[in-house]
N, C-alpha and C positions, 0 to 999 in steps of 0.2 A: 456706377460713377464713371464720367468720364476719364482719364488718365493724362496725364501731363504730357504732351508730346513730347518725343527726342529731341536733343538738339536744344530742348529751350526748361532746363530741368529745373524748377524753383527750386529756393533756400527754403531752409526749413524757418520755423516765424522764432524760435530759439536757436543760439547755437550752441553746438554742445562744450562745457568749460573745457579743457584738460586737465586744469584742478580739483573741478570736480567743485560742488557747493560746500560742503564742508571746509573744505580747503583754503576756498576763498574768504571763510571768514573765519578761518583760521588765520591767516595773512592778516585781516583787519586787527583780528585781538594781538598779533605778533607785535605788528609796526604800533599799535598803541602803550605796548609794554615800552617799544625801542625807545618813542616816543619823549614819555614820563623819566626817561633818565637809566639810572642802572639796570642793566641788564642779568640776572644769572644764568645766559647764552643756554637755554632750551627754550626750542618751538613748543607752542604744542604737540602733541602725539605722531600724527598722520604728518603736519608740516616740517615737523623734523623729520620724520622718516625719509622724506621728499628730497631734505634739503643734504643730509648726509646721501642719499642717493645718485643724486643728482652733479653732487663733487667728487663723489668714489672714484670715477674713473682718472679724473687730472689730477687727485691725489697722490693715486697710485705711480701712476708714470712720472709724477715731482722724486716720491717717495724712490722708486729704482733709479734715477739720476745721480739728483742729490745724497743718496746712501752711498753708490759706489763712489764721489767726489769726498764724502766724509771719511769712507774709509781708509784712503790715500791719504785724509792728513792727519787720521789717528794715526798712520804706520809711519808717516811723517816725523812724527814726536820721538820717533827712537833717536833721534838726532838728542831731540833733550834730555829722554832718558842717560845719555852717554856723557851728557855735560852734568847733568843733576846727581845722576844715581848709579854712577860708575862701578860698584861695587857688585850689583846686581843686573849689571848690563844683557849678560847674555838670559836671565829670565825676562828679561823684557822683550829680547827676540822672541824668546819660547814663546810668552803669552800673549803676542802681540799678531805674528806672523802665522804661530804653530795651530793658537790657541784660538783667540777673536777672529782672525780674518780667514780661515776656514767656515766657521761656522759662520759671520755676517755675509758673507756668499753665498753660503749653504740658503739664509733668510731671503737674500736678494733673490738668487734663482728661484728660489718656491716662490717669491712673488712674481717674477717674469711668467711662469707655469700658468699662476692661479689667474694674472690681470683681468683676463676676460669672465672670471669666476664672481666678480665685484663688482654690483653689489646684488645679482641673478640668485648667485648662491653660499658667496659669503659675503657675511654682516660688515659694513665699513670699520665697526667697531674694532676687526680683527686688526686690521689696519694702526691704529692707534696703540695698541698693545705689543704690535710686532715692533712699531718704533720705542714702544718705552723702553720695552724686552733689549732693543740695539743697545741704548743710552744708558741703563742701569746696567747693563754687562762690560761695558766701556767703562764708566763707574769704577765700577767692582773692581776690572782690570789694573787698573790704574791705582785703586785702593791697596790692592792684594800687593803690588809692587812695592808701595812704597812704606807699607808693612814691616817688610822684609829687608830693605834698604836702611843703613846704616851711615852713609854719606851724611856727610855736615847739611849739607844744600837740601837734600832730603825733605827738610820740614817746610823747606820755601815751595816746595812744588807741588802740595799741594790746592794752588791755585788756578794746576792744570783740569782739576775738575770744574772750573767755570769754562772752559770750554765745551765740555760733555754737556754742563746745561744750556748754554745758546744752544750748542746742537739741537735738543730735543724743543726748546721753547721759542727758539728765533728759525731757526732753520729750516727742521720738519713742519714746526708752527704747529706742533699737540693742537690739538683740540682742547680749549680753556682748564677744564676741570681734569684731564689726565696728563696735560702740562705741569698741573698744582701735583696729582698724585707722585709725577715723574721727580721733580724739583725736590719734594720731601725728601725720597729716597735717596738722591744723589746726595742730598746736603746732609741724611744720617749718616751714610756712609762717610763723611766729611767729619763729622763730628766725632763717630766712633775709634774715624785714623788718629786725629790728633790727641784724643784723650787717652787712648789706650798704645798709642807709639813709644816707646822706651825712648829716654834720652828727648823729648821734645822740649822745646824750650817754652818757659812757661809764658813768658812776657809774649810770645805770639799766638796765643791761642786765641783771644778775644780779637786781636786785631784779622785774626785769621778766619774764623766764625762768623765777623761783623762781614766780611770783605767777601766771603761766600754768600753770606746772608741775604747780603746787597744785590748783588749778583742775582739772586731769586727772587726777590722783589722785582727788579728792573724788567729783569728776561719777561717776569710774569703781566707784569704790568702791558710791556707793549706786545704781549701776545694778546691780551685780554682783548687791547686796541684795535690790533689785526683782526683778532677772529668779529668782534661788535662789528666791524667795519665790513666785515665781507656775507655775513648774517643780512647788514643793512641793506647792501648792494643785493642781495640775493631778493629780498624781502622787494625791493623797488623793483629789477626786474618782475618780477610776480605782480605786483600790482602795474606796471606797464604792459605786459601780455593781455594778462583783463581787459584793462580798459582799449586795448587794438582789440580785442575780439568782441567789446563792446562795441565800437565804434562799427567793425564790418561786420556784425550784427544788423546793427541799427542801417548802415547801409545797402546790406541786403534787402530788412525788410521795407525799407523803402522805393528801393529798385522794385521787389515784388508787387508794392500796394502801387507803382506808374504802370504796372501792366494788370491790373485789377479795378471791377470794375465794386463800387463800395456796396452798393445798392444790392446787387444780385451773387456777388459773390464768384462772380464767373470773368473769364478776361475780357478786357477790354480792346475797341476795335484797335489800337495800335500795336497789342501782340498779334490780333487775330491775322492782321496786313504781316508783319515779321512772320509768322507760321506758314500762311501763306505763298507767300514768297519760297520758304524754305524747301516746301512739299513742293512746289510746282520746278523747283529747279532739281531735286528726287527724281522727278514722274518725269522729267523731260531728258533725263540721264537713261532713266531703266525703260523708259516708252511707258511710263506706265500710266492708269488714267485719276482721273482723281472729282469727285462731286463737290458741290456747295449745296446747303440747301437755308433760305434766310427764310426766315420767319415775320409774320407781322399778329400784334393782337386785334383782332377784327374790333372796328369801333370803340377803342378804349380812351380815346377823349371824351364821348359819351358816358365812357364808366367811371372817367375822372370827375365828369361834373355831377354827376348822378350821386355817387360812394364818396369824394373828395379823395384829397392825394392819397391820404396814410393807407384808403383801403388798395390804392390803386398802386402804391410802391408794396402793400401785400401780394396781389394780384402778379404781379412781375417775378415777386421772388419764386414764388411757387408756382410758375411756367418756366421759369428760369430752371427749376429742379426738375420736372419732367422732363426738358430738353437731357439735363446732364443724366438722368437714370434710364432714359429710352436711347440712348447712342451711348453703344457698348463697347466697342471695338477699339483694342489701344491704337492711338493715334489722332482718335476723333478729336474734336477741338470742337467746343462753344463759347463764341463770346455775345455780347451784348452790345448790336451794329449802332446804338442811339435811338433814346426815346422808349419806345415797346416797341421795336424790330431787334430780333437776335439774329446769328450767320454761325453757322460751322460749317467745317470744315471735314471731308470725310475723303480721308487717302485712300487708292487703292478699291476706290466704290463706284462699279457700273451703275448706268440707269436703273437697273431692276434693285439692287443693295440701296442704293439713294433712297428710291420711292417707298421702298418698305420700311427703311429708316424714319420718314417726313408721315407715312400715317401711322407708325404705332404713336409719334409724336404726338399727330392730331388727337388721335384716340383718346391718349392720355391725358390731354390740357379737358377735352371734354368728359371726362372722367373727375374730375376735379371739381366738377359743378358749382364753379361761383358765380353767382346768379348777376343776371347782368336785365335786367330789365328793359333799359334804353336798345337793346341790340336789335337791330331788324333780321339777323341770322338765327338765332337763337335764345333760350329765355338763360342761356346760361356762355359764361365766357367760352369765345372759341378762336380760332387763330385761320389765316390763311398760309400759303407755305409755296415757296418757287424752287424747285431744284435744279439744277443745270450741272452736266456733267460734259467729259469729253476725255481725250484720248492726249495727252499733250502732245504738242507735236513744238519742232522750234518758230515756226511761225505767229506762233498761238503765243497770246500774252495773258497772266492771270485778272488782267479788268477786263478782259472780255467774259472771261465766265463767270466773272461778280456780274454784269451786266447781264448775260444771258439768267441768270439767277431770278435779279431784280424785275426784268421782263414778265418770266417767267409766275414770277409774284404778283405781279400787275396782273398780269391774267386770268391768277386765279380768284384773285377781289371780282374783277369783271365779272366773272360764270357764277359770282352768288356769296362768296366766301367760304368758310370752312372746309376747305378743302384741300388739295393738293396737286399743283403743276408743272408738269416737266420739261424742260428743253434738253436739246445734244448738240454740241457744236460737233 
């Protein structure tokens, strides 16, 4: 088979997805769940894996941000601790400065460490854990404190744990269902302070319960909204990528089938003039020399009227293939010049490479033996053949040696047909 020249490399007639087929219609069944209304924010299998994949990294770098800004205004709060819980002031340094914010640094640094580890070789999941891990320790902290604390004010502050939940549900933005896990947690720990705190006053427990309650409902509500929303946005880029790799799909193979010829499967004369071109400004760079050799089917309007078309666009194809399987050489070029004449192109080919090239051709098309009755050369199809070669030089234009080719051709019809003629500029 011939080879595709340099310089002019066809598309392939698919391209290949990035998503891959599955994928893609894993995206269809996605956006049709999003569709129909409520969501419970998992892709399928592979699309989610993709889709967490895909956000790991601007997660992370959110997550080392916004962690160290969080925990300047956990350490912040010692100001309230000292107006709320005065009694237990300096355990809130301890557990704030000594305790939490060594170790949420200790977390932040191993994520600075691991960033580029996400999601290569760890699961984004971890991600989601190490924030709940921050927000439930904050929690606790905050719980443990006010345990211990005996202040009047005491019982009013525990409302500072609705900040720990934005944190983890508006802030970090959990991921839906470990926002839900996160939210539980902080709010037993909410429940277990005020019912087991000595001395709480009982007329605030419900209003205090309700008021955190609230608080995780809301937080969860418009994370649910965030993450639906950014699932969506995910989900449309996805089906926009597609449809651009469909479209320069589609106008690839377009592009390919204007330099294609339908019929024979082989290019058509307006790549064969671009190739041409290209080789001949090559070969007039490196001196080097370069053959044509055109082709014609001897008497094949006779075969047309004799057989009719269908047998006669048979006839073509299957000359059309011995052209492409008798010129072997990468670089060669065959197209189909109009009608039953074909032209290649053969870089880099003396007289003697051309000539030997033009009769195994011959050889071959008579080797095919389809019977051709009408012929006055033969009782079976045969072709005539013009070669023309030269040496480029800059004086030298590539229609002279089509010309010299076509002559050459003529010539060889004149001496009888079937056969093979050579010219040399």
């Amino acid at each position: 088979m011939v080879s595709t020249p340099k310089g002019l490399r066809l598309p392939p007639r698919r391209a290949i997805q990035p998503t891959g087929r599955v994928a893609r219609s894993e995206v269809n069944e996605a956006s049709s769940q999003f569709d129909r209304g409520l969501s419970w924010m998992r892709f399928p299998p592979t699309l989610e894996k993709q889709f967490l994949n895909d956000g790991a990294p601007r997660r992370m770098r959110y997550f080392l941000i916004s962690g160290l800004l969080s925990l300047f205004v956990f350490n912040g709060f010692l100001l309230g601790d000292y107006l709320m819980v005065p009694d237990v002031f300096l355990l809130s340094v301890k557990v704030r400065l000594l305790w939490f914010t060594p170790f949420a640094l200790a977390l932040l640094g191993l994520a600075w460490l691991l960033r580029h580890q996400v999601p290569r070789r760890i699961p984004p999941s971890a991600l989601e854990y190490l924030v709940m891990l921050s927000g439930v320790l904050a929690g606790a902290s905050l719980g443990y404190i006010l345990s211990i604390s005996r202040a009047p004010n005491s019982q009013y502050y525990h409302v500072g744990l609705m900040v720990v939940i934005m944190y983890g549900n508006m802030v970090q933005r959990l991921r839906f269902w470990y926002a839900l896990a996160f939210s539980l947690m902080v709010y037993a720990i909410h429940i277990v302070g005020v019912l087991t705190v000595p001395l709480f006053n009982q007329r605030l427990i419900v209003p205090m319960v309700a008021l955190l309650g609230a608080t995780v409902v809301f937080t969860l509500m418009a994370n649910y909204a965030l993450e639906r929303d950014e699932r969506r946005q995910y989900l449309l880029s996805l089906r926009r990528k597609n449809l651009l790799q469909d479209l320069s799909s589609v106008q690839a193979r377009l592009q390919q089938l204007s330099r294609m010829d339908v019929l024979t499967g082989l290019f058509n004369r307006r790549h064969f003039q671009q190739y041409l071109q290209q080789t001949w400004q090559r070969a007039r760079h490196d001196g080097d020399t370069v053959a044509i050799i055109m082709l014609d089917v001897d008497h094949f309007k006779r075969f047309n009227d004799r057989y009719g078309h269908p047998a006669g666009d048979q006839c073509l194809m299957r000359v059309a293939q011995a052209l492409q399987d008798k010129l072997r050489r990468p670089g060669d070029l065959v197209a189909r010049y109009g009608g039953e004449e074909f032209i290649a192109v053969l870089p880099h080919a003396d007289g003697d490479i051309a000539l030997k090239a033009a009769e195994r051709v011959r050889q071959a098309i008579v080797e095919l033996g389809i019977p051709h009755e009408d012929s006055d050369t033969a009782a079976s199809v045969t072709a005539s053949m013009g070669v023309a070669t030269c040496q480029v030089r800059p004086d030298l234009k590539e229609e002279a040696l089509i010309a010299a080719a076509d002559s050459a051709l003529y010539k060889a019809k004149q001496q009888g047909r079937n056969r093979v003629e050579v010219l040399s500029l």
